[in-house]
N, CA, C and O atoms as a GROMACS GRO file, in nm:
protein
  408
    1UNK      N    1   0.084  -0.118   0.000
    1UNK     CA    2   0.000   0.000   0.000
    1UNK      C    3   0.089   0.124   0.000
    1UNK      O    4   0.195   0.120   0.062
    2UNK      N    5   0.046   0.250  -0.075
    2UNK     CA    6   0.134   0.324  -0.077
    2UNK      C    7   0.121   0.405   0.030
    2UNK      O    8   0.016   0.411   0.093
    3UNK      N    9   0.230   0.478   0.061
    3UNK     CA   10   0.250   0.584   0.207
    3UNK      C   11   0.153   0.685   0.148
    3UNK      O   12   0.135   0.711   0.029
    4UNK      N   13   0.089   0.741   0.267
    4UNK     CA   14   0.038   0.853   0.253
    4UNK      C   15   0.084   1.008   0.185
    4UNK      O   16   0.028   1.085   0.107
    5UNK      N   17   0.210   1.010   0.256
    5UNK     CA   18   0.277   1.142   0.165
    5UNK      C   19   0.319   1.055   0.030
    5UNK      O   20   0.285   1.136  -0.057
    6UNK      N   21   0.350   0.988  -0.012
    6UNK     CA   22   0.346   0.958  -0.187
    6UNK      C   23   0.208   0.996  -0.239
    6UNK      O   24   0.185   1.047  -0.349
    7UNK      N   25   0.117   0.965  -0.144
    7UNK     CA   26  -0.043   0.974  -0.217
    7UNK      C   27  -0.054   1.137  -0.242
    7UNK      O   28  -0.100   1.187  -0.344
    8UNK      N   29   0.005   1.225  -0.106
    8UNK     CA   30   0.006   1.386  -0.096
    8UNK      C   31   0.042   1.406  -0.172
    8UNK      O   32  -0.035   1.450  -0.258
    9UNK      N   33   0.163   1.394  -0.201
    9UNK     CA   34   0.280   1.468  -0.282
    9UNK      C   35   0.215   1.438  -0.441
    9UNK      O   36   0.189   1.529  -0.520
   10UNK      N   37   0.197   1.311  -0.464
   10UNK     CA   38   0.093   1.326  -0.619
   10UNK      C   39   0.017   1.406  -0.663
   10UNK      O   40   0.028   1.490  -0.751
   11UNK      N   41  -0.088   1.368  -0.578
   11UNK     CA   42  -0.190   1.429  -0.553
   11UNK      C   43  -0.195   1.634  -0.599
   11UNK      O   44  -0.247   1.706  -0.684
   12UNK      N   45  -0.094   1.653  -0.466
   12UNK     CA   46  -0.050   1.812  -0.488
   12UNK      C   47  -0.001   1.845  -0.606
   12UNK      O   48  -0.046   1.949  -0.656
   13UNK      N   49   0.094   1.776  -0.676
   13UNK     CA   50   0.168   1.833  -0.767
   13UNK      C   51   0.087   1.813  -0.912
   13UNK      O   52   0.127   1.870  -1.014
   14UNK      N   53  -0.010   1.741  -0.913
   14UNK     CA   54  -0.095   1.700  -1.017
   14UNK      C   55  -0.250   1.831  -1.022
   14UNK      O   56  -0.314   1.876  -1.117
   15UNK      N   57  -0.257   1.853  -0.876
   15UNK     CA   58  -0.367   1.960  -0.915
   15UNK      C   59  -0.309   2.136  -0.853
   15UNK      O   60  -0.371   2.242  -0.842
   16UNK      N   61  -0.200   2.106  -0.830
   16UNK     CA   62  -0.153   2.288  -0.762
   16UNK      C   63  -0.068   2.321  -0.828
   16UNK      O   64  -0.017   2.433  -0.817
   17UNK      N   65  -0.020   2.215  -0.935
   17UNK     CA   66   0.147   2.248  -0.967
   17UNK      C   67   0.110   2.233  -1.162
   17UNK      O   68   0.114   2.301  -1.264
   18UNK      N   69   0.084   2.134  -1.129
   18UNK     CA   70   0.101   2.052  -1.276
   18UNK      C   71  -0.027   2.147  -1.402
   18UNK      O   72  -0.023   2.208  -1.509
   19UNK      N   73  -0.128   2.102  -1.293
   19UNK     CA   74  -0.263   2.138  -1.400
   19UNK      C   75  -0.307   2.314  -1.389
   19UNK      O   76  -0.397   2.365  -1.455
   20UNK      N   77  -0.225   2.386  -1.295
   20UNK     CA   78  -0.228   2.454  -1.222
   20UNK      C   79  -0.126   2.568  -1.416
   20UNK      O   80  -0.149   2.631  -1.519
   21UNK      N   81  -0.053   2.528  -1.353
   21UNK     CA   82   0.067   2.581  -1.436
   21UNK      C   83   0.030   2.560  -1.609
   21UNK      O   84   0.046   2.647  -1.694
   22UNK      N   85  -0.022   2.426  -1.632
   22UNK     CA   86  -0.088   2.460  -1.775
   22UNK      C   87  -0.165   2.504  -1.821
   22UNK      O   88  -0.165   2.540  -1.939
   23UNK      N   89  -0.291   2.522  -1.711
   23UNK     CA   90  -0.413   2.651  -1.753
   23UNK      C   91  -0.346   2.758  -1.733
   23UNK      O   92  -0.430   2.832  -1.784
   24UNK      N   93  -0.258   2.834  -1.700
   24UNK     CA   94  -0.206   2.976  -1.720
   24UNK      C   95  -0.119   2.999  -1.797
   24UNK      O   96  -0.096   3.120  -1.807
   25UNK      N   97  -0.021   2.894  -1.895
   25UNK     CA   98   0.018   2.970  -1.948
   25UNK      C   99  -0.041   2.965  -2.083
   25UNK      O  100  -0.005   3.054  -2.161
   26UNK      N  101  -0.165   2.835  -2.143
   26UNK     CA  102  -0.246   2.876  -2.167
   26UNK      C  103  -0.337   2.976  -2.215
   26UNK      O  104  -0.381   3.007  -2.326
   27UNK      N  105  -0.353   3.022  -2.086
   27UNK     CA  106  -0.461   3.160  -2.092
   27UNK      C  107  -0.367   3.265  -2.143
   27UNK      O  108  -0.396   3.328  -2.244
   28UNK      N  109  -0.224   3.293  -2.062
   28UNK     CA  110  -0.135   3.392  -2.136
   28UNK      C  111  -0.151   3.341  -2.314
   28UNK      O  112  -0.179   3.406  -2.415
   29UNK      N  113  -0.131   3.256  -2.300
   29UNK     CA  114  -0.063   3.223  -2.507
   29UNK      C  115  -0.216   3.330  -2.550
   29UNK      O  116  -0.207   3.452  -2.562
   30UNK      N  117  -0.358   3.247  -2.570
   30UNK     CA  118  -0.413   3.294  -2.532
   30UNK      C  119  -0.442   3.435  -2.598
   30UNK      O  120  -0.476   3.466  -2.712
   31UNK      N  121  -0.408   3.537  -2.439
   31UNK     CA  122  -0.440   3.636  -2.406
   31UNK      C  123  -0.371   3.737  -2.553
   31UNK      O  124  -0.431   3.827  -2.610
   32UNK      N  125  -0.287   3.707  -2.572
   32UNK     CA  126  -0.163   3.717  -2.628
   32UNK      C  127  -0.195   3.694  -2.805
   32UNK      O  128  -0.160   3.768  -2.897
   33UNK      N  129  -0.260   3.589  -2.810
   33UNK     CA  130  -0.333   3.589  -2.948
   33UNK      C  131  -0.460   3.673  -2.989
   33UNK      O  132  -0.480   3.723  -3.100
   34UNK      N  133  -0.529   3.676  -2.895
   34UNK     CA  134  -0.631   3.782  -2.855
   34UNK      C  135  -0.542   3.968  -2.924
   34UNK      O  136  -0.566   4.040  -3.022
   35UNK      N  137  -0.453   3.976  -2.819
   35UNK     CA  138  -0.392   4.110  -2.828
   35UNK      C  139  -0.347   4.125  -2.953
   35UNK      O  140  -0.370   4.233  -3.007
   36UNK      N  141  -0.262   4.003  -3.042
   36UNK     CA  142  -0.215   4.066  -3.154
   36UNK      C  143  -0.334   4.011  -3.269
   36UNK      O  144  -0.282   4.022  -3.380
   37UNK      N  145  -0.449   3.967  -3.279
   37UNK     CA  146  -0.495   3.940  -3.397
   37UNK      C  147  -0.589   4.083  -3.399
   37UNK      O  148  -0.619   4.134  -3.507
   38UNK      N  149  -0.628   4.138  -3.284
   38UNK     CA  150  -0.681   4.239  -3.324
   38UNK      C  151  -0.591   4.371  -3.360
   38UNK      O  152  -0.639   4.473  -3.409
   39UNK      N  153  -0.441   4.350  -3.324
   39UNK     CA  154  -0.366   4.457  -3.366
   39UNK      C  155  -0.354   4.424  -3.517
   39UNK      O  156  -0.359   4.525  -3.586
   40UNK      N  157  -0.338   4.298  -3.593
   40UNK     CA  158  -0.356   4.257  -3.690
   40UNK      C  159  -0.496   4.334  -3.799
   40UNK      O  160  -0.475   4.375  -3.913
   41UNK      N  161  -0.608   4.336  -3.740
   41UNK     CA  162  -0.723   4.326  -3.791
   41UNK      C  163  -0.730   4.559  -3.825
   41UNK      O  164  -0.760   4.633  -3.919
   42UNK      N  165  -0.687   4.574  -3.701
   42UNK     CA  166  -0.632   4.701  -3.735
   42UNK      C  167  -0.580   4.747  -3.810
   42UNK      O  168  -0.626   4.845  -3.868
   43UNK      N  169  -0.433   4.681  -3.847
   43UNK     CA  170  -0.366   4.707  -3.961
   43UNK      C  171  -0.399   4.676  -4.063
   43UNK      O  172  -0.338   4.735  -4.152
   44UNK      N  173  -0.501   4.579  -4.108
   44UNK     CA  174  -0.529   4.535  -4.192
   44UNK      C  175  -0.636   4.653  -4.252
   44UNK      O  176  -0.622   4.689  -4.369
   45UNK      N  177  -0.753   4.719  -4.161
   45UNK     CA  178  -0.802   4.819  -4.243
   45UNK      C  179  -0.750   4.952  -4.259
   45UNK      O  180  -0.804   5.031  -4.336
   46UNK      N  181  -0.624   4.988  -4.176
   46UNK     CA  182  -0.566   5.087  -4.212
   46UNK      C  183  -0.471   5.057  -4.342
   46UNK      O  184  -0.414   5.157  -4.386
   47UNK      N  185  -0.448   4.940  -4.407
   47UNK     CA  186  -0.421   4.927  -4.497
   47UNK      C  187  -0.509   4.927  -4.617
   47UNK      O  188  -0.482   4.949  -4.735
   48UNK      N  189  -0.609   4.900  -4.564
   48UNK     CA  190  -0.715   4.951  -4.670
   48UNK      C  191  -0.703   5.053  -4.774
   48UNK      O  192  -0.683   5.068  -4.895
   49UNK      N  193  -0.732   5.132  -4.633
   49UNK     CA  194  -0.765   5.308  -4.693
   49UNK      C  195  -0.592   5.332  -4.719
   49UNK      O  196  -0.604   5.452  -4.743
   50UNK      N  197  -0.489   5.316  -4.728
   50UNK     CA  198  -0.356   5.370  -4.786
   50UNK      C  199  -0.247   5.221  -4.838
   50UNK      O  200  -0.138   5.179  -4.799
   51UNK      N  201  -0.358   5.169  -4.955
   51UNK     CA  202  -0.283   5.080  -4.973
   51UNK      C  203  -0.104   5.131  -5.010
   51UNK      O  204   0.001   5.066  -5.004
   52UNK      N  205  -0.126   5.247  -5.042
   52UNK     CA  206   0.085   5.263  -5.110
   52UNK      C  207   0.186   5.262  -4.978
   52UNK      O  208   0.308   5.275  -4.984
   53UNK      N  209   0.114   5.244  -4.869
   53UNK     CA  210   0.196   5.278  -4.771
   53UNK      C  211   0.302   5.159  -4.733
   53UNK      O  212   0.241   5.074  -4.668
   54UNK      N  213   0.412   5.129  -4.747
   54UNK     CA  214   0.495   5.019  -4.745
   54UNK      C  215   0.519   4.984  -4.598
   54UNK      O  216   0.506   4.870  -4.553
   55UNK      N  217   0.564   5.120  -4.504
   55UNK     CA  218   0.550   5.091  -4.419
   55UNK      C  219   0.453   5.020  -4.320
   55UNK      O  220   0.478   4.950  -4.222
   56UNK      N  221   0.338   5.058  -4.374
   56UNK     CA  222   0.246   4.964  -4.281
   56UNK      C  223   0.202   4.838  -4.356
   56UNK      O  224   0.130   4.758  -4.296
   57UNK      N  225   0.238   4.815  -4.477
   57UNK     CA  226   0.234   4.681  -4.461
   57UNK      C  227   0.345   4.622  -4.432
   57UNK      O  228   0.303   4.539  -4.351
   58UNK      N  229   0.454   4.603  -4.440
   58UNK     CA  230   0.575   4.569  -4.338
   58UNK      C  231   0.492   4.559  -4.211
   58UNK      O  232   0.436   4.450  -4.198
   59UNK      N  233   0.470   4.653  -4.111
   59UNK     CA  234   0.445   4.584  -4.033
   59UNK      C  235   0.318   4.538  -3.979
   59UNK      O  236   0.293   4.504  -3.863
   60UNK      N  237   0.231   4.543  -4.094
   60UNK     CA  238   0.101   4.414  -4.097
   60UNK      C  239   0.193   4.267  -4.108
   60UNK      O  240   0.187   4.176  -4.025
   61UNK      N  241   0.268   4.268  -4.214
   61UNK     CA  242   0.386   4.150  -4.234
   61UNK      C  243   0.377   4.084  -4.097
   61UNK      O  244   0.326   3.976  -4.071
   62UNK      N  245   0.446   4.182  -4.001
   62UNK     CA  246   0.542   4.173  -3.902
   62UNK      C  247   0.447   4.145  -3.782
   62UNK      O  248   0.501   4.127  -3.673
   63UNK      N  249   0.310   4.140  -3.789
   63UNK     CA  250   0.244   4.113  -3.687
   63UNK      C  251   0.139   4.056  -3.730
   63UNK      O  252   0.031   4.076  -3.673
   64UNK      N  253   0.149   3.974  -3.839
   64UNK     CA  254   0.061   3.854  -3.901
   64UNK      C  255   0.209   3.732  -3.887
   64UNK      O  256   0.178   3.615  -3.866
   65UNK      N  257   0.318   3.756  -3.897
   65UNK     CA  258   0.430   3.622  -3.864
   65UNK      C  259   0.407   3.639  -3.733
   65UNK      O  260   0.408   3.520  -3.702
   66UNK      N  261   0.387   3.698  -3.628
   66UNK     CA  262   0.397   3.708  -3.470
   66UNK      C  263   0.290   3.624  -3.447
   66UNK      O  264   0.284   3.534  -3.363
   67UNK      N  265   0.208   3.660  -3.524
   67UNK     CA  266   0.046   3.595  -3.425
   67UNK      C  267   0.093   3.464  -3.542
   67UNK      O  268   0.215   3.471  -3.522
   68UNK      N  269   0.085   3.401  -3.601
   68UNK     CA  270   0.132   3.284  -3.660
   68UNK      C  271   0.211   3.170  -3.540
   68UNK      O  272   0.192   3.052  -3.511
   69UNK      N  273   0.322   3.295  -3.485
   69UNK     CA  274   0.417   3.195  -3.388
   69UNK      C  275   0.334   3.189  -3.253
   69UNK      O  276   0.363   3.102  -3.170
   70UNK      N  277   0.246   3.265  -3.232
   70UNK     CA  278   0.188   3.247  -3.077
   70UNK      C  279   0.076   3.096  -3.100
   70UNK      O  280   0.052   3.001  -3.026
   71UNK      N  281   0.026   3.132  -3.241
   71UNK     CA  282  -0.080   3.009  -3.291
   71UNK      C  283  -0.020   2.887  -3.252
   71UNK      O  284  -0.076   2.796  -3.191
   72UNK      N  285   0.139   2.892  -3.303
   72UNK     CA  286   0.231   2.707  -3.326
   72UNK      C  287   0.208   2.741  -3.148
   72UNK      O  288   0.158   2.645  -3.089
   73UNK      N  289   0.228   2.827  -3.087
   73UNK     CA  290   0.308   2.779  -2.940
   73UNK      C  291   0.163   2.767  -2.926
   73UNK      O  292   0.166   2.740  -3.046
   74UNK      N  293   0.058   2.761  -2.900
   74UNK     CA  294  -0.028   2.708  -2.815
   74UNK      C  295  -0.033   2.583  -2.875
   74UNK      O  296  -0.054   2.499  -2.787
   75UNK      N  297  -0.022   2.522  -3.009
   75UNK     CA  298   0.027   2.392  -3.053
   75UNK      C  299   0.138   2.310  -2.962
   75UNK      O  300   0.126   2.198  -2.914
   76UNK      N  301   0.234   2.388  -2.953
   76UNK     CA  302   0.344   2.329  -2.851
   76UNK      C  303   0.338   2.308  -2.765
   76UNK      O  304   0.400   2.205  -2.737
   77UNK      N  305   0.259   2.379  -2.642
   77UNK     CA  306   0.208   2.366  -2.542
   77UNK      C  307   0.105   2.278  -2.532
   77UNK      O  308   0.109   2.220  -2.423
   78UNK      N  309   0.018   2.244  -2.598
   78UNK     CA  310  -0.096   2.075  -2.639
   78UNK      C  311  -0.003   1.981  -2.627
   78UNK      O  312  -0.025   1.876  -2.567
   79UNK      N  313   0.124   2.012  -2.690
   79UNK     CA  314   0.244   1.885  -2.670
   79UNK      C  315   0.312   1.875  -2.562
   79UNK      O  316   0.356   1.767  -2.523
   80UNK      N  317   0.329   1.985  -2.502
   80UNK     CA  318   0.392   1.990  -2.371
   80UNK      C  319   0.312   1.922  -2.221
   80UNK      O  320   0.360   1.870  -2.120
   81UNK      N  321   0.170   1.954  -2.264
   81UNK     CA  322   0.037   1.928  -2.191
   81UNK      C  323   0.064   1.807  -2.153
   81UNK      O  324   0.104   1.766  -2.044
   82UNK      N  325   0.032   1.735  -2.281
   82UNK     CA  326   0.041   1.550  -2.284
   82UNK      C  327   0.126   1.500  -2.226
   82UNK      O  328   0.101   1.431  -2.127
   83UNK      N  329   0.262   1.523  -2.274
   83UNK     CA  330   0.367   1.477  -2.237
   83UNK      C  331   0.399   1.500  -2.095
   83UNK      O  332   0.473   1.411  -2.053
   84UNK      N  333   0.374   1.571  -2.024
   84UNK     CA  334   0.376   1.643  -1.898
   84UNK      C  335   0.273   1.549  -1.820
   84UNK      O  336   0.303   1.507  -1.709
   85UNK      N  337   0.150   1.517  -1.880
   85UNK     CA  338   0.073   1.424  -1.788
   85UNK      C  339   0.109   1.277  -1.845
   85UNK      O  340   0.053   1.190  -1.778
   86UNK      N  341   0.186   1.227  -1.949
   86UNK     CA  342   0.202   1.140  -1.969
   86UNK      C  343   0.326   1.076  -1.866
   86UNK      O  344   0.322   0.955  -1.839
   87UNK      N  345   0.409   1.142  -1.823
   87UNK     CA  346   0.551   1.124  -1.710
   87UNK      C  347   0.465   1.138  -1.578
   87UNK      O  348   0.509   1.080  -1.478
   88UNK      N  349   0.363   1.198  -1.568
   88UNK     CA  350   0.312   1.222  -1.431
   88UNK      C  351   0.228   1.063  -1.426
   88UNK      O  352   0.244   1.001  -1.321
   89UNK      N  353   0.185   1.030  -1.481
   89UNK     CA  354   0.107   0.913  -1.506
   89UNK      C  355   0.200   0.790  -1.467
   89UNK      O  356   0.180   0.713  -1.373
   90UNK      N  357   0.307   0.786  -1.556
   90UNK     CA  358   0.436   0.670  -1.558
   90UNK      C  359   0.425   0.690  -1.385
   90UNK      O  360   0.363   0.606  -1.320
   91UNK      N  361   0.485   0.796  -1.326
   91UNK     CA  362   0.522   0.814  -1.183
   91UNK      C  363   0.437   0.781  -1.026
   91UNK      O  364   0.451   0.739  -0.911
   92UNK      N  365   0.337   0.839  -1.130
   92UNK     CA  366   0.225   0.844  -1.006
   92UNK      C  367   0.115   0.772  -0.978
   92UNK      O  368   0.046   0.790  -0.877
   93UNK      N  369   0.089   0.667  -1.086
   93UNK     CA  370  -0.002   0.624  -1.101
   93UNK      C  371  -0.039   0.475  -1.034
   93UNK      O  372  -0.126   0.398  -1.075
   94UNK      N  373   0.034   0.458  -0.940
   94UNK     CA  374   0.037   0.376  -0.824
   94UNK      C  375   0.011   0.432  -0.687
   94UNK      O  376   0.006   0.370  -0.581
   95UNK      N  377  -0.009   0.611  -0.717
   95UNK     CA  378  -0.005   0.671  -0.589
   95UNK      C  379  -0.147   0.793  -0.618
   95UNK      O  380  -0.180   0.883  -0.541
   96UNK      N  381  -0.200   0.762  -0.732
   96UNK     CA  382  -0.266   0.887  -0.742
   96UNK      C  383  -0.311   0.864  -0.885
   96UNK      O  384  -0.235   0.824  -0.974
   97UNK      N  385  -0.455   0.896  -0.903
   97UNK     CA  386  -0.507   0.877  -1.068
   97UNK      C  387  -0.567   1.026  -1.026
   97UNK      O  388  -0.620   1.034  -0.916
   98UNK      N  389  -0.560   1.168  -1.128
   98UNK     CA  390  -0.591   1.249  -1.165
   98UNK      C  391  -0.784   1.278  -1.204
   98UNK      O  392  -0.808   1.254  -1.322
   99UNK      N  393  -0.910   1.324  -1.121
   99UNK     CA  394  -0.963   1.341  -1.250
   99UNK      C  395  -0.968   1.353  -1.404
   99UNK      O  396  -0.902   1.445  -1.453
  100UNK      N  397  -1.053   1.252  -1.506
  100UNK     CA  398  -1.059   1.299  -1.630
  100UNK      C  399  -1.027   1.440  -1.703
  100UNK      O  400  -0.966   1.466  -1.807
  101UNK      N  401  -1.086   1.514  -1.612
  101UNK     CA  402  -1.050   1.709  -1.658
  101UNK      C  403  -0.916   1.755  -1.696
  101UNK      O  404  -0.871   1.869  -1.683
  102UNK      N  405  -0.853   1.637  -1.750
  102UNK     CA  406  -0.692   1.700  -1.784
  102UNK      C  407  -0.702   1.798  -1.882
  102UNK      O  408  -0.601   1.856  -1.921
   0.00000   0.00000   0.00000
């Protein structure tokens, strides 16, 4: 039977630490895609009205590749997710099974 603090220590690090830490950064990626698609959507109609302007499309460019890379990282982070409960699983799973809500 397993010791009680193995059961704690699972236990804790699976819902204060683990699941804890991937809904926020998450919500940052997120927050963050939020912030630049509408800076995007901006530039995009101020490009409208002055299509000759080079400068601002440069940096429509430059903040349509940004929000592109925040898109892959919340991709990366789905991979990080898994893998992160997949080692917690290997470890703990004689001491502690997680609610479904991963």
């Amino acid at each position: 039977m397993a010791a009680p603090s193995e059961v704690r220590t699972c236990e804790d690090f699976a819902e204060f630490q683990l699941r804890e830490a991937h809904a926020s950064r998450e919500k940052i990626i997120k927050s963050c895609i939020a912030q630049t698609s509408n800076v995007v959507k901006t530039l995009r109609e101020e490009r409208e009205k002055a299509q000759d302007d080079v400068a601002l499309l440069k940096q429509l460019r430059q903040e349509q590749t940004k929000l592109k890379l925040m898109q892959s990282e919340l991709n990366v982070e789905e991979v990080v997710n898994d893998r992160s409960w997949k080692v917690f699983n290997e470890r703990c799973r004689i001491y502690y099974k997680p609610p479904k809500s991963q």
